[in-house]
N, C-alpha and C positions, 0 to 999 in steps of 0.2 A: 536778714542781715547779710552785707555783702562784703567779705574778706578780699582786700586786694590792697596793691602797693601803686602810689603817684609818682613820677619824676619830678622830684623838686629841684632845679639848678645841678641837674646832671647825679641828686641825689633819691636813692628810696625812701619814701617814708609810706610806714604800713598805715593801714586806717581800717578801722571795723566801722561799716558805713549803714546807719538804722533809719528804714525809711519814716518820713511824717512829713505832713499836709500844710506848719504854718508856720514854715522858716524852717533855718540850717542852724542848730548849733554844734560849735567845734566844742568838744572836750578835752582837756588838756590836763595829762595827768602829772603829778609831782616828781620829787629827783629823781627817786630809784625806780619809780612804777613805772607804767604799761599803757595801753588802752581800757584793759580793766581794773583801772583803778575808780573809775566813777560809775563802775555797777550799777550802783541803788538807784542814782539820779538818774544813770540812761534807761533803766527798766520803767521809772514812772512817767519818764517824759517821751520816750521814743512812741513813732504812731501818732502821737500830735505833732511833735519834731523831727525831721529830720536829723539825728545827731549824729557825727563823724567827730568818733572818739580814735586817736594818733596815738600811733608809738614815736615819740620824739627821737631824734636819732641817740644812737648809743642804743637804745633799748629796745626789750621786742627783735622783729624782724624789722628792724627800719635800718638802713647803713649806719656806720660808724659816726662817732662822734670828729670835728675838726681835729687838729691837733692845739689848737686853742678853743676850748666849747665855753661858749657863755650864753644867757638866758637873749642878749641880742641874735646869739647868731639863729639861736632858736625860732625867736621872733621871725628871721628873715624867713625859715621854709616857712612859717605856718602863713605870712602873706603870700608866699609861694606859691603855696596847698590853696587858699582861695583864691588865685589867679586863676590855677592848671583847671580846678573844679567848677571854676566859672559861678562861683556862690556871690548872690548879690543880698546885700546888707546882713550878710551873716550876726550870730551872737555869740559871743564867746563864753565858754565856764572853762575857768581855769582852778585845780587843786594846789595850793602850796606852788611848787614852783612856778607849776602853770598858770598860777593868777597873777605871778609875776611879767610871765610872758604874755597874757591876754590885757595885761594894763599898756604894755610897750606897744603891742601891735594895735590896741584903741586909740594908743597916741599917735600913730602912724595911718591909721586909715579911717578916713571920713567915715566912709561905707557901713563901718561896724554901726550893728542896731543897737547893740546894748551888753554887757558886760556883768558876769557872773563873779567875785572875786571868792571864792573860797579857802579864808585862811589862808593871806597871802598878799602881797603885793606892799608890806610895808616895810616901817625903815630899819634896818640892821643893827645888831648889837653882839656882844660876845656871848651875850642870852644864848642868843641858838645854837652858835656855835658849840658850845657843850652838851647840849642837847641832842645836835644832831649828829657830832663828827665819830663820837664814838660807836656809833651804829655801823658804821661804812667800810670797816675792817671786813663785816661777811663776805664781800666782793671778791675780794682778790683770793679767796680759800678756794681749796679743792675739795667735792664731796665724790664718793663714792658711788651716791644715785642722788638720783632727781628726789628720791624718798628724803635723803638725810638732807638736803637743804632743806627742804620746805619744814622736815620736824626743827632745826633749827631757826627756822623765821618764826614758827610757830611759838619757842621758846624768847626769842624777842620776844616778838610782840606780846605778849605774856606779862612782860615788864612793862608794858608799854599802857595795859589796862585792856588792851584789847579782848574781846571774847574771839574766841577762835570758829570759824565757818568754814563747809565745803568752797565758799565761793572765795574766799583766803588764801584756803589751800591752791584752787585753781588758780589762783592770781599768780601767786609763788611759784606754781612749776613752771608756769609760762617764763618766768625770768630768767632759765638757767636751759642750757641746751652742753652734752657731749662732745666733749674734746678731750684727744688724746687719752684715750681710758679711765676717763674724769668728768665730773658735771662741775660745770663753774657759770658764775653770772654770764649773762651774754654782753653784757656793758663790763668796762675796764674803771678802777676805783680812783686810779689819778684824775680820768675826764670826769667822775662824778665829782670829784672833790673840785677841779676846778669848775663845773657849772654851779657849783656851792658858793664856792667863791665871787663866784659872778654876781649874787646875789647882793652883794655887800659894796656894788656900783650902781644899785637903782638909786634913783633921787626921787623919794615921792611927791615930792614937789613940782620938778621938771615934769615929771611922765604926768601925774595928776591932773595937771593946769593945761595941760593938751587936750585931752580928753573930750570928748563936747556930746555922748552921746552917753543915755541914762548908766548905773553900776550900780547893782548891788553888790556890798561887803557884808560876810558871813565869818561873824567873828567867833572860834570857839573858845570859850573861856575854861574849861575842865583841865584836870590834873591832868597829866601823863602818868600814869603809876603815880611813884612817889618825887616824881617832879613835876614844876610849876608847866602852866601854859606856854606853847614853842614860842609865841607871840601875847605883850604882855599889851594889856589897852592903852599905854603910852605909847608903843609901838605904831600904834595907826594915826596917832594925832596927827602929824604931817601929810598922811593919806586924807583922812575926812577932811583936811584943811584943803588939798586940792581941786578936789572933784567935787566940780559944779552942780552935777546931778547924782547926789547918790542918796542911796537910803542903806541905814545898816540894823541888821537885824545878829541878835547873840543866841548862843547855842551852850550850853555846860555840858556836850560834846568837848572831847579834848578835839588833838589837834587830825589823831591819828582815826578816833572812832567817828570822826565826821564826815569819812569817807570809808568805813571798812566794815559797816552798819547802816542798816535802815534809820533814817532819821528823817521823821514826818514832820515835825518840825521846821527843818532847812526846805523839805519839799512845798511846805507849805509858803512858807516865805518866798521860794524860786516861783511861786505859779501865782503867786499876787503880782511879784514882779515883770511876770512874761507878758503878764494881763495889761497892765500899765504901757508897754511896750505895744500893745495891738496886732492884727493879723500879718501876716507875712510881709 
């Protein structure tokens, strides 16, 4: 694996870059995450794929967010990122936000081969909004060490149903770096909150009916703790109604352990799909 930073439009964006033999696909992790936030899926697929999993800006070591960040502006580096990278007919897998952001850039670029959506890319509601906004406070805190953050993620997610792993833990200290005799997120909580926001301007319809190249949607249906799914099966109905080619496959994964666990399951479904899609 090759650790380095692209120029995207005068901006960095880091990428942890996993060689393979039969296509590129980009991984694209959700609001608060990282490049390792799609783990499990880069470790079964990497070596047949090429995968080039992003720290979106804000996050990671990738620069700063706009002073307006939305899931478009995002869009713009990651066609950016296959320009500078010169990736021809890329695949996208995108997590939660990111499948928001790999459904705009399929509506934007011919070239995409095919399209992962993982939990993600449908239509908004106040649903999530409770779900998610109250988590977003850890941001803006100051800890003492990189230790006390992460034993506090650890304590989310905890609520969250999650089981706790070394590769969790790894996730988590990755997100927070020293300042000022302090460890605090490396992203700022207002631009998370407005790339949140951003969300609640897709039209699954618009972006959908662009589309013209196969998707698979990965729907998790599981509790969160003791709350409902982030996304409820109404939620996607405007989605399945746009996309011309899709197949969708569910999971009683919730929304969080569909990325933060092994799930043979989703892998299984991702590599029927790849299969479908053909050699490079």
């Amino acid at each position: 694996m090759q650790f380095y930073q692209v120029n995207v439009n005068g901006n960095a964006i880091q990428v942890a870059d996993h060689p393979g033999e039969k296509g590129t696909i980009i991984a694209i992790h959700g609001l608060t995450g990282n490049h390792r936030n799609l783990h499990y899926y880069i470790e079964r697929f990497k070596g047949d794929y090429r995968i080039i999993a992003v720290d979106l800006r804000g996050r990671g070591n990738s620069a700063a967010l706009d002073q307006e960040p939305s899931i478009f502006k995002h869009a713009d580096d990651i066609i950016g990122l296959i320009k500078e990278l010169e990736i021809e007919n890329p695949i996208l897998m995108g997590y939660s936000m990111g499948a928001f952001i790999s459904a705009i850039v399929a509506s934007r670029l011919d070239s995409v081969k095919g399209v992962i959506l993982l939990d993600g890319a449908a239509e908004m509601s106040e649903h999530q909004r409770g779900i998610v906004e109250p988590s977003l406070g850890r941001i803006s805190k100051a800890y003492d060490s990189q230790e006390a953050y992460v034993a506090e993620i650890q304590r989310i997610y905890g609520n969250l149903g999650i089981t706790w792993s070394d590769e969790i833990a790894k996730t988590a200290a990755y997100e927070v770096g020293e300042k000022g005799g302090h460890w605090e997120n490396k992203t700022d909580e207002a631009g998370i909150r407005a790339d949140f926001g951003s969300f609640y301007t897709f039209d699954p319809e618009e972006i959908g009916s662009t589309i013209s190249c196969p998707v698979l949607l990965v729907y998790a249906s599981g509790a969160i703790g003791q709350m409902p799914p982030l996304f409820l099966e109404a939620h996607y109905d405007k989605t399945k109604a746009a996309i011309r080619d899709l197949d969708v496959t569910e999971t009683d994964a919730n929304h969080y352990t569909l990325v933060f666990e092994d799930r043979p399951e989703v892998n299984q479904a991702i590599e029927t799909f790849l299969g479908k899609l053909g050699g490079a």
